[in-house]
C-alpha positions as CSV (number, residue, x, y, z in Angstrom):
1,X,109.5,108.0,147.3
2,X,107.3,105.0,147.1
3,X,104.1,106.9,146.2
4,X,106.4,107.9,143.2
5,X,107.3,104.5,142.3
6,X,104.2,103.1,142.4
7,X,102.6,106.3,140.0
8,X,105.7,105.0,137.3
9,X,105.2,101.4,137.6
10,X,100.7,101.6,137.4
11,X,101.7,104.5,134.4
12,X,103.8,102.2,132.8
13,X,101.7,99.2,133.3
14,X,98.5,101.1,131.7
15,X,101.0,102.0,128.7
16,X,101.7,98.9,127.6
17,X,98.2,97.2,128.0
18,X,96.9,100.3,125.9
19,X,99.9,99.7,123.0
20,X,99.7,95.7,123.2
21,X,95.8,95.8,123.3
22,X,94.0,98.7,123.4
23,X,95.3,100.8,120.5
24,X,93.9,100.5,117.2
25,X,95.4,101.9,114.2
26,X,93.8,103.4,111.4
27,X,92.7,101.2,108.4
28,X,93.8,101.4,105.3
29,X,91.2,100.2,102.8
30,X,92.0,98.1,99.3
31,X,90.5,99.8,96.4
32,X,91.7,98.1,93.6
33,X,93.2,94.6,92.1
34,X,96.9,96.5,93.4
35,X,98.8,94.9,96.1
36,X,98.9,96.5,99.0
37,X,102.4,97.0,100.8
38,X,103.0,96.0,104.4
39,X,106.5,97.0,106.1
40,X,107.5,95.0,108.8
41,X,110.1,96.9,110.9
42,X,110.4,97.9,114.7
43,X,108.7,94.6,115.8
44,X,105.1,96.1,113.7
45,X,103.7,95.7,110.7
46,X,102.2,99.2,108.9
47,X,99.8,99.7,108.1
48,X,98.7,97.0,111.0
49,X,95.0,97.3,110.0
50,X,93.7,96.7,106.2
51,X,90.1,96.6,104.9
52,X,89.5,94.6,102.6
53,X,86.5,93.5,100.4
54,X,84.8,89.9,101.0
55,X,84.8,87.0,98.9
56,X,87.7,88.6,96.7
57,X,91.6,87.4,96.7
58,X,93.7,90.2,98.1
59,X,97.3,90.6,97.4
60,X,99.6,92.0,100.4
61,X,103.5,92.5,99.8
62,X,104.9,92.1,102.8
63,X,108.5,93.7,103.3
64,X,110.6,92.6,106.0
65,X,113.0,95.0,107.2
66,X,113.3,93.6,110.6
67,X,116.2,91.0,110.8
68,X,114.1,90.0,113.9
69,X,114.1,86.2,113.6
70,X,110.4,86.9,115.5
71,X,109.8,88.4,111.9
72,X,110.5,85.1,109.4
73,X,107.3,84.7,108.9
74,X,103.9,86.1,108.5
75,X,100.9,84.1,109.8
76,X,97.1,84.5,109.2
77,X,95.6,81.8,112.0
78,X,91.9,82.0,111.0
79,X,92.5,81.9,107.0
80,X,94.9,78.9,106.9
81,X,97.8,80.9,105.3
82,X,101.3,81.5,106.0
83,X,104.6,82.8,104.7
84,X,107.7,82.8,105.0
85,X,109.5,86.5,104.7
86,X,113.0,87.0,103.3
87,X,115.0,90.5,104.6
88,X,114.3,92.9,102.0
89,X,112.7,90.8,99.7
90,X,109.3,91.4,98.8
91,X,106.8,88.7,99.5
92,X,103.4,88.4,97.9
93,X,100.7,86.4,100.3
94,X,97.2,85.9,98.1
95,X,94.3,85.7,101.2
96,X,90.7,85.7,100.3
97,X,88.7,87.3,103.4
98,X,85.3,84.6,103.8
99,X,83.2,86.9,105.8
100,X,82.7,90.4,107.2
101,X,84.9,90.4,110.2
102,X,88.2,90.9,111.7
103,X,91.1,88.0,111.0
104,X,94.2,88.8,112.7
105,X,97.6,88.1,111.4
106,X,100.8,87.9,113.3
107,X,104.6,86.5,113.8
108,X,105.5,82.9,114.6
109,X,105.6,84.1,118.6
110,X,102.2,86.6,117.5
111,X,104.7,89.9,119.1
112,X,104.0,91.4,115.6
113,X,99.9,91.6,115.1
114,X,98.2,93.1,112.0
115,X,94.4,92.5,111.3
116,X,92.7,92.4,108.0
117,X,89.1,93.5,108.4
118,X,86.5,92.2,106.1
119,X,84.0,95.0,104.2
């Protein structure tokens, strides 16, 4: 009975480090001056991984369908933006990626994680 235990609790364990960490979603890329739409519901945002070009403003509408308070607001650390998200009320965040390279973006308590990668 323990040896079955223990096979749940190590199975379990690897689960969640592969869905918290290990797991990355497919990018969607931006391909033109459109917004793109993120839904936040279910404690994600989706898509959780956007491409977008360098050196150019991108326009994400975020929609919050979460009455989470964990999803209030949408924060991108390493570009110095943030929002606030309304239930069911679009919200347009302009972000500007510097570089080539990964920024992440997350909820107030960073459960919810996206990542916009620069191209």
């Amino acid at each position: 009975m323990d040896v079955i235990v223990n096979i749940v609790g190590i199975t379990l364990i690897a689960v969640i480090v592969w869905w918290f960490w290990l797991a990355k979603p497919v990018a969607r890329r931006v391909s033109s001056a459109q917004a793109i739409e993120i839904v936040v519901a279910d404690g994600t945002y989706s898509p959780a991984r956007i491409e977008v070009p360098t050196g150019r403003p991108t326009t994400l509408r975020f929609i919050r369908k979460d009455p989470s308070p964990c999803a209030e607001q949408v924060i991108f650390h390493d570009l110095d933006v943030s929002a606030a998200l309304s239930l069911d009320d679009p919200v347009e965040v302009s972000v500007t990626v510097p570089r080539q390279g990964e920024y992440t973006f997350t909820c107030q308590m960073q459960m919810y994680r996206g990542t916009l990668v620069g191209v």
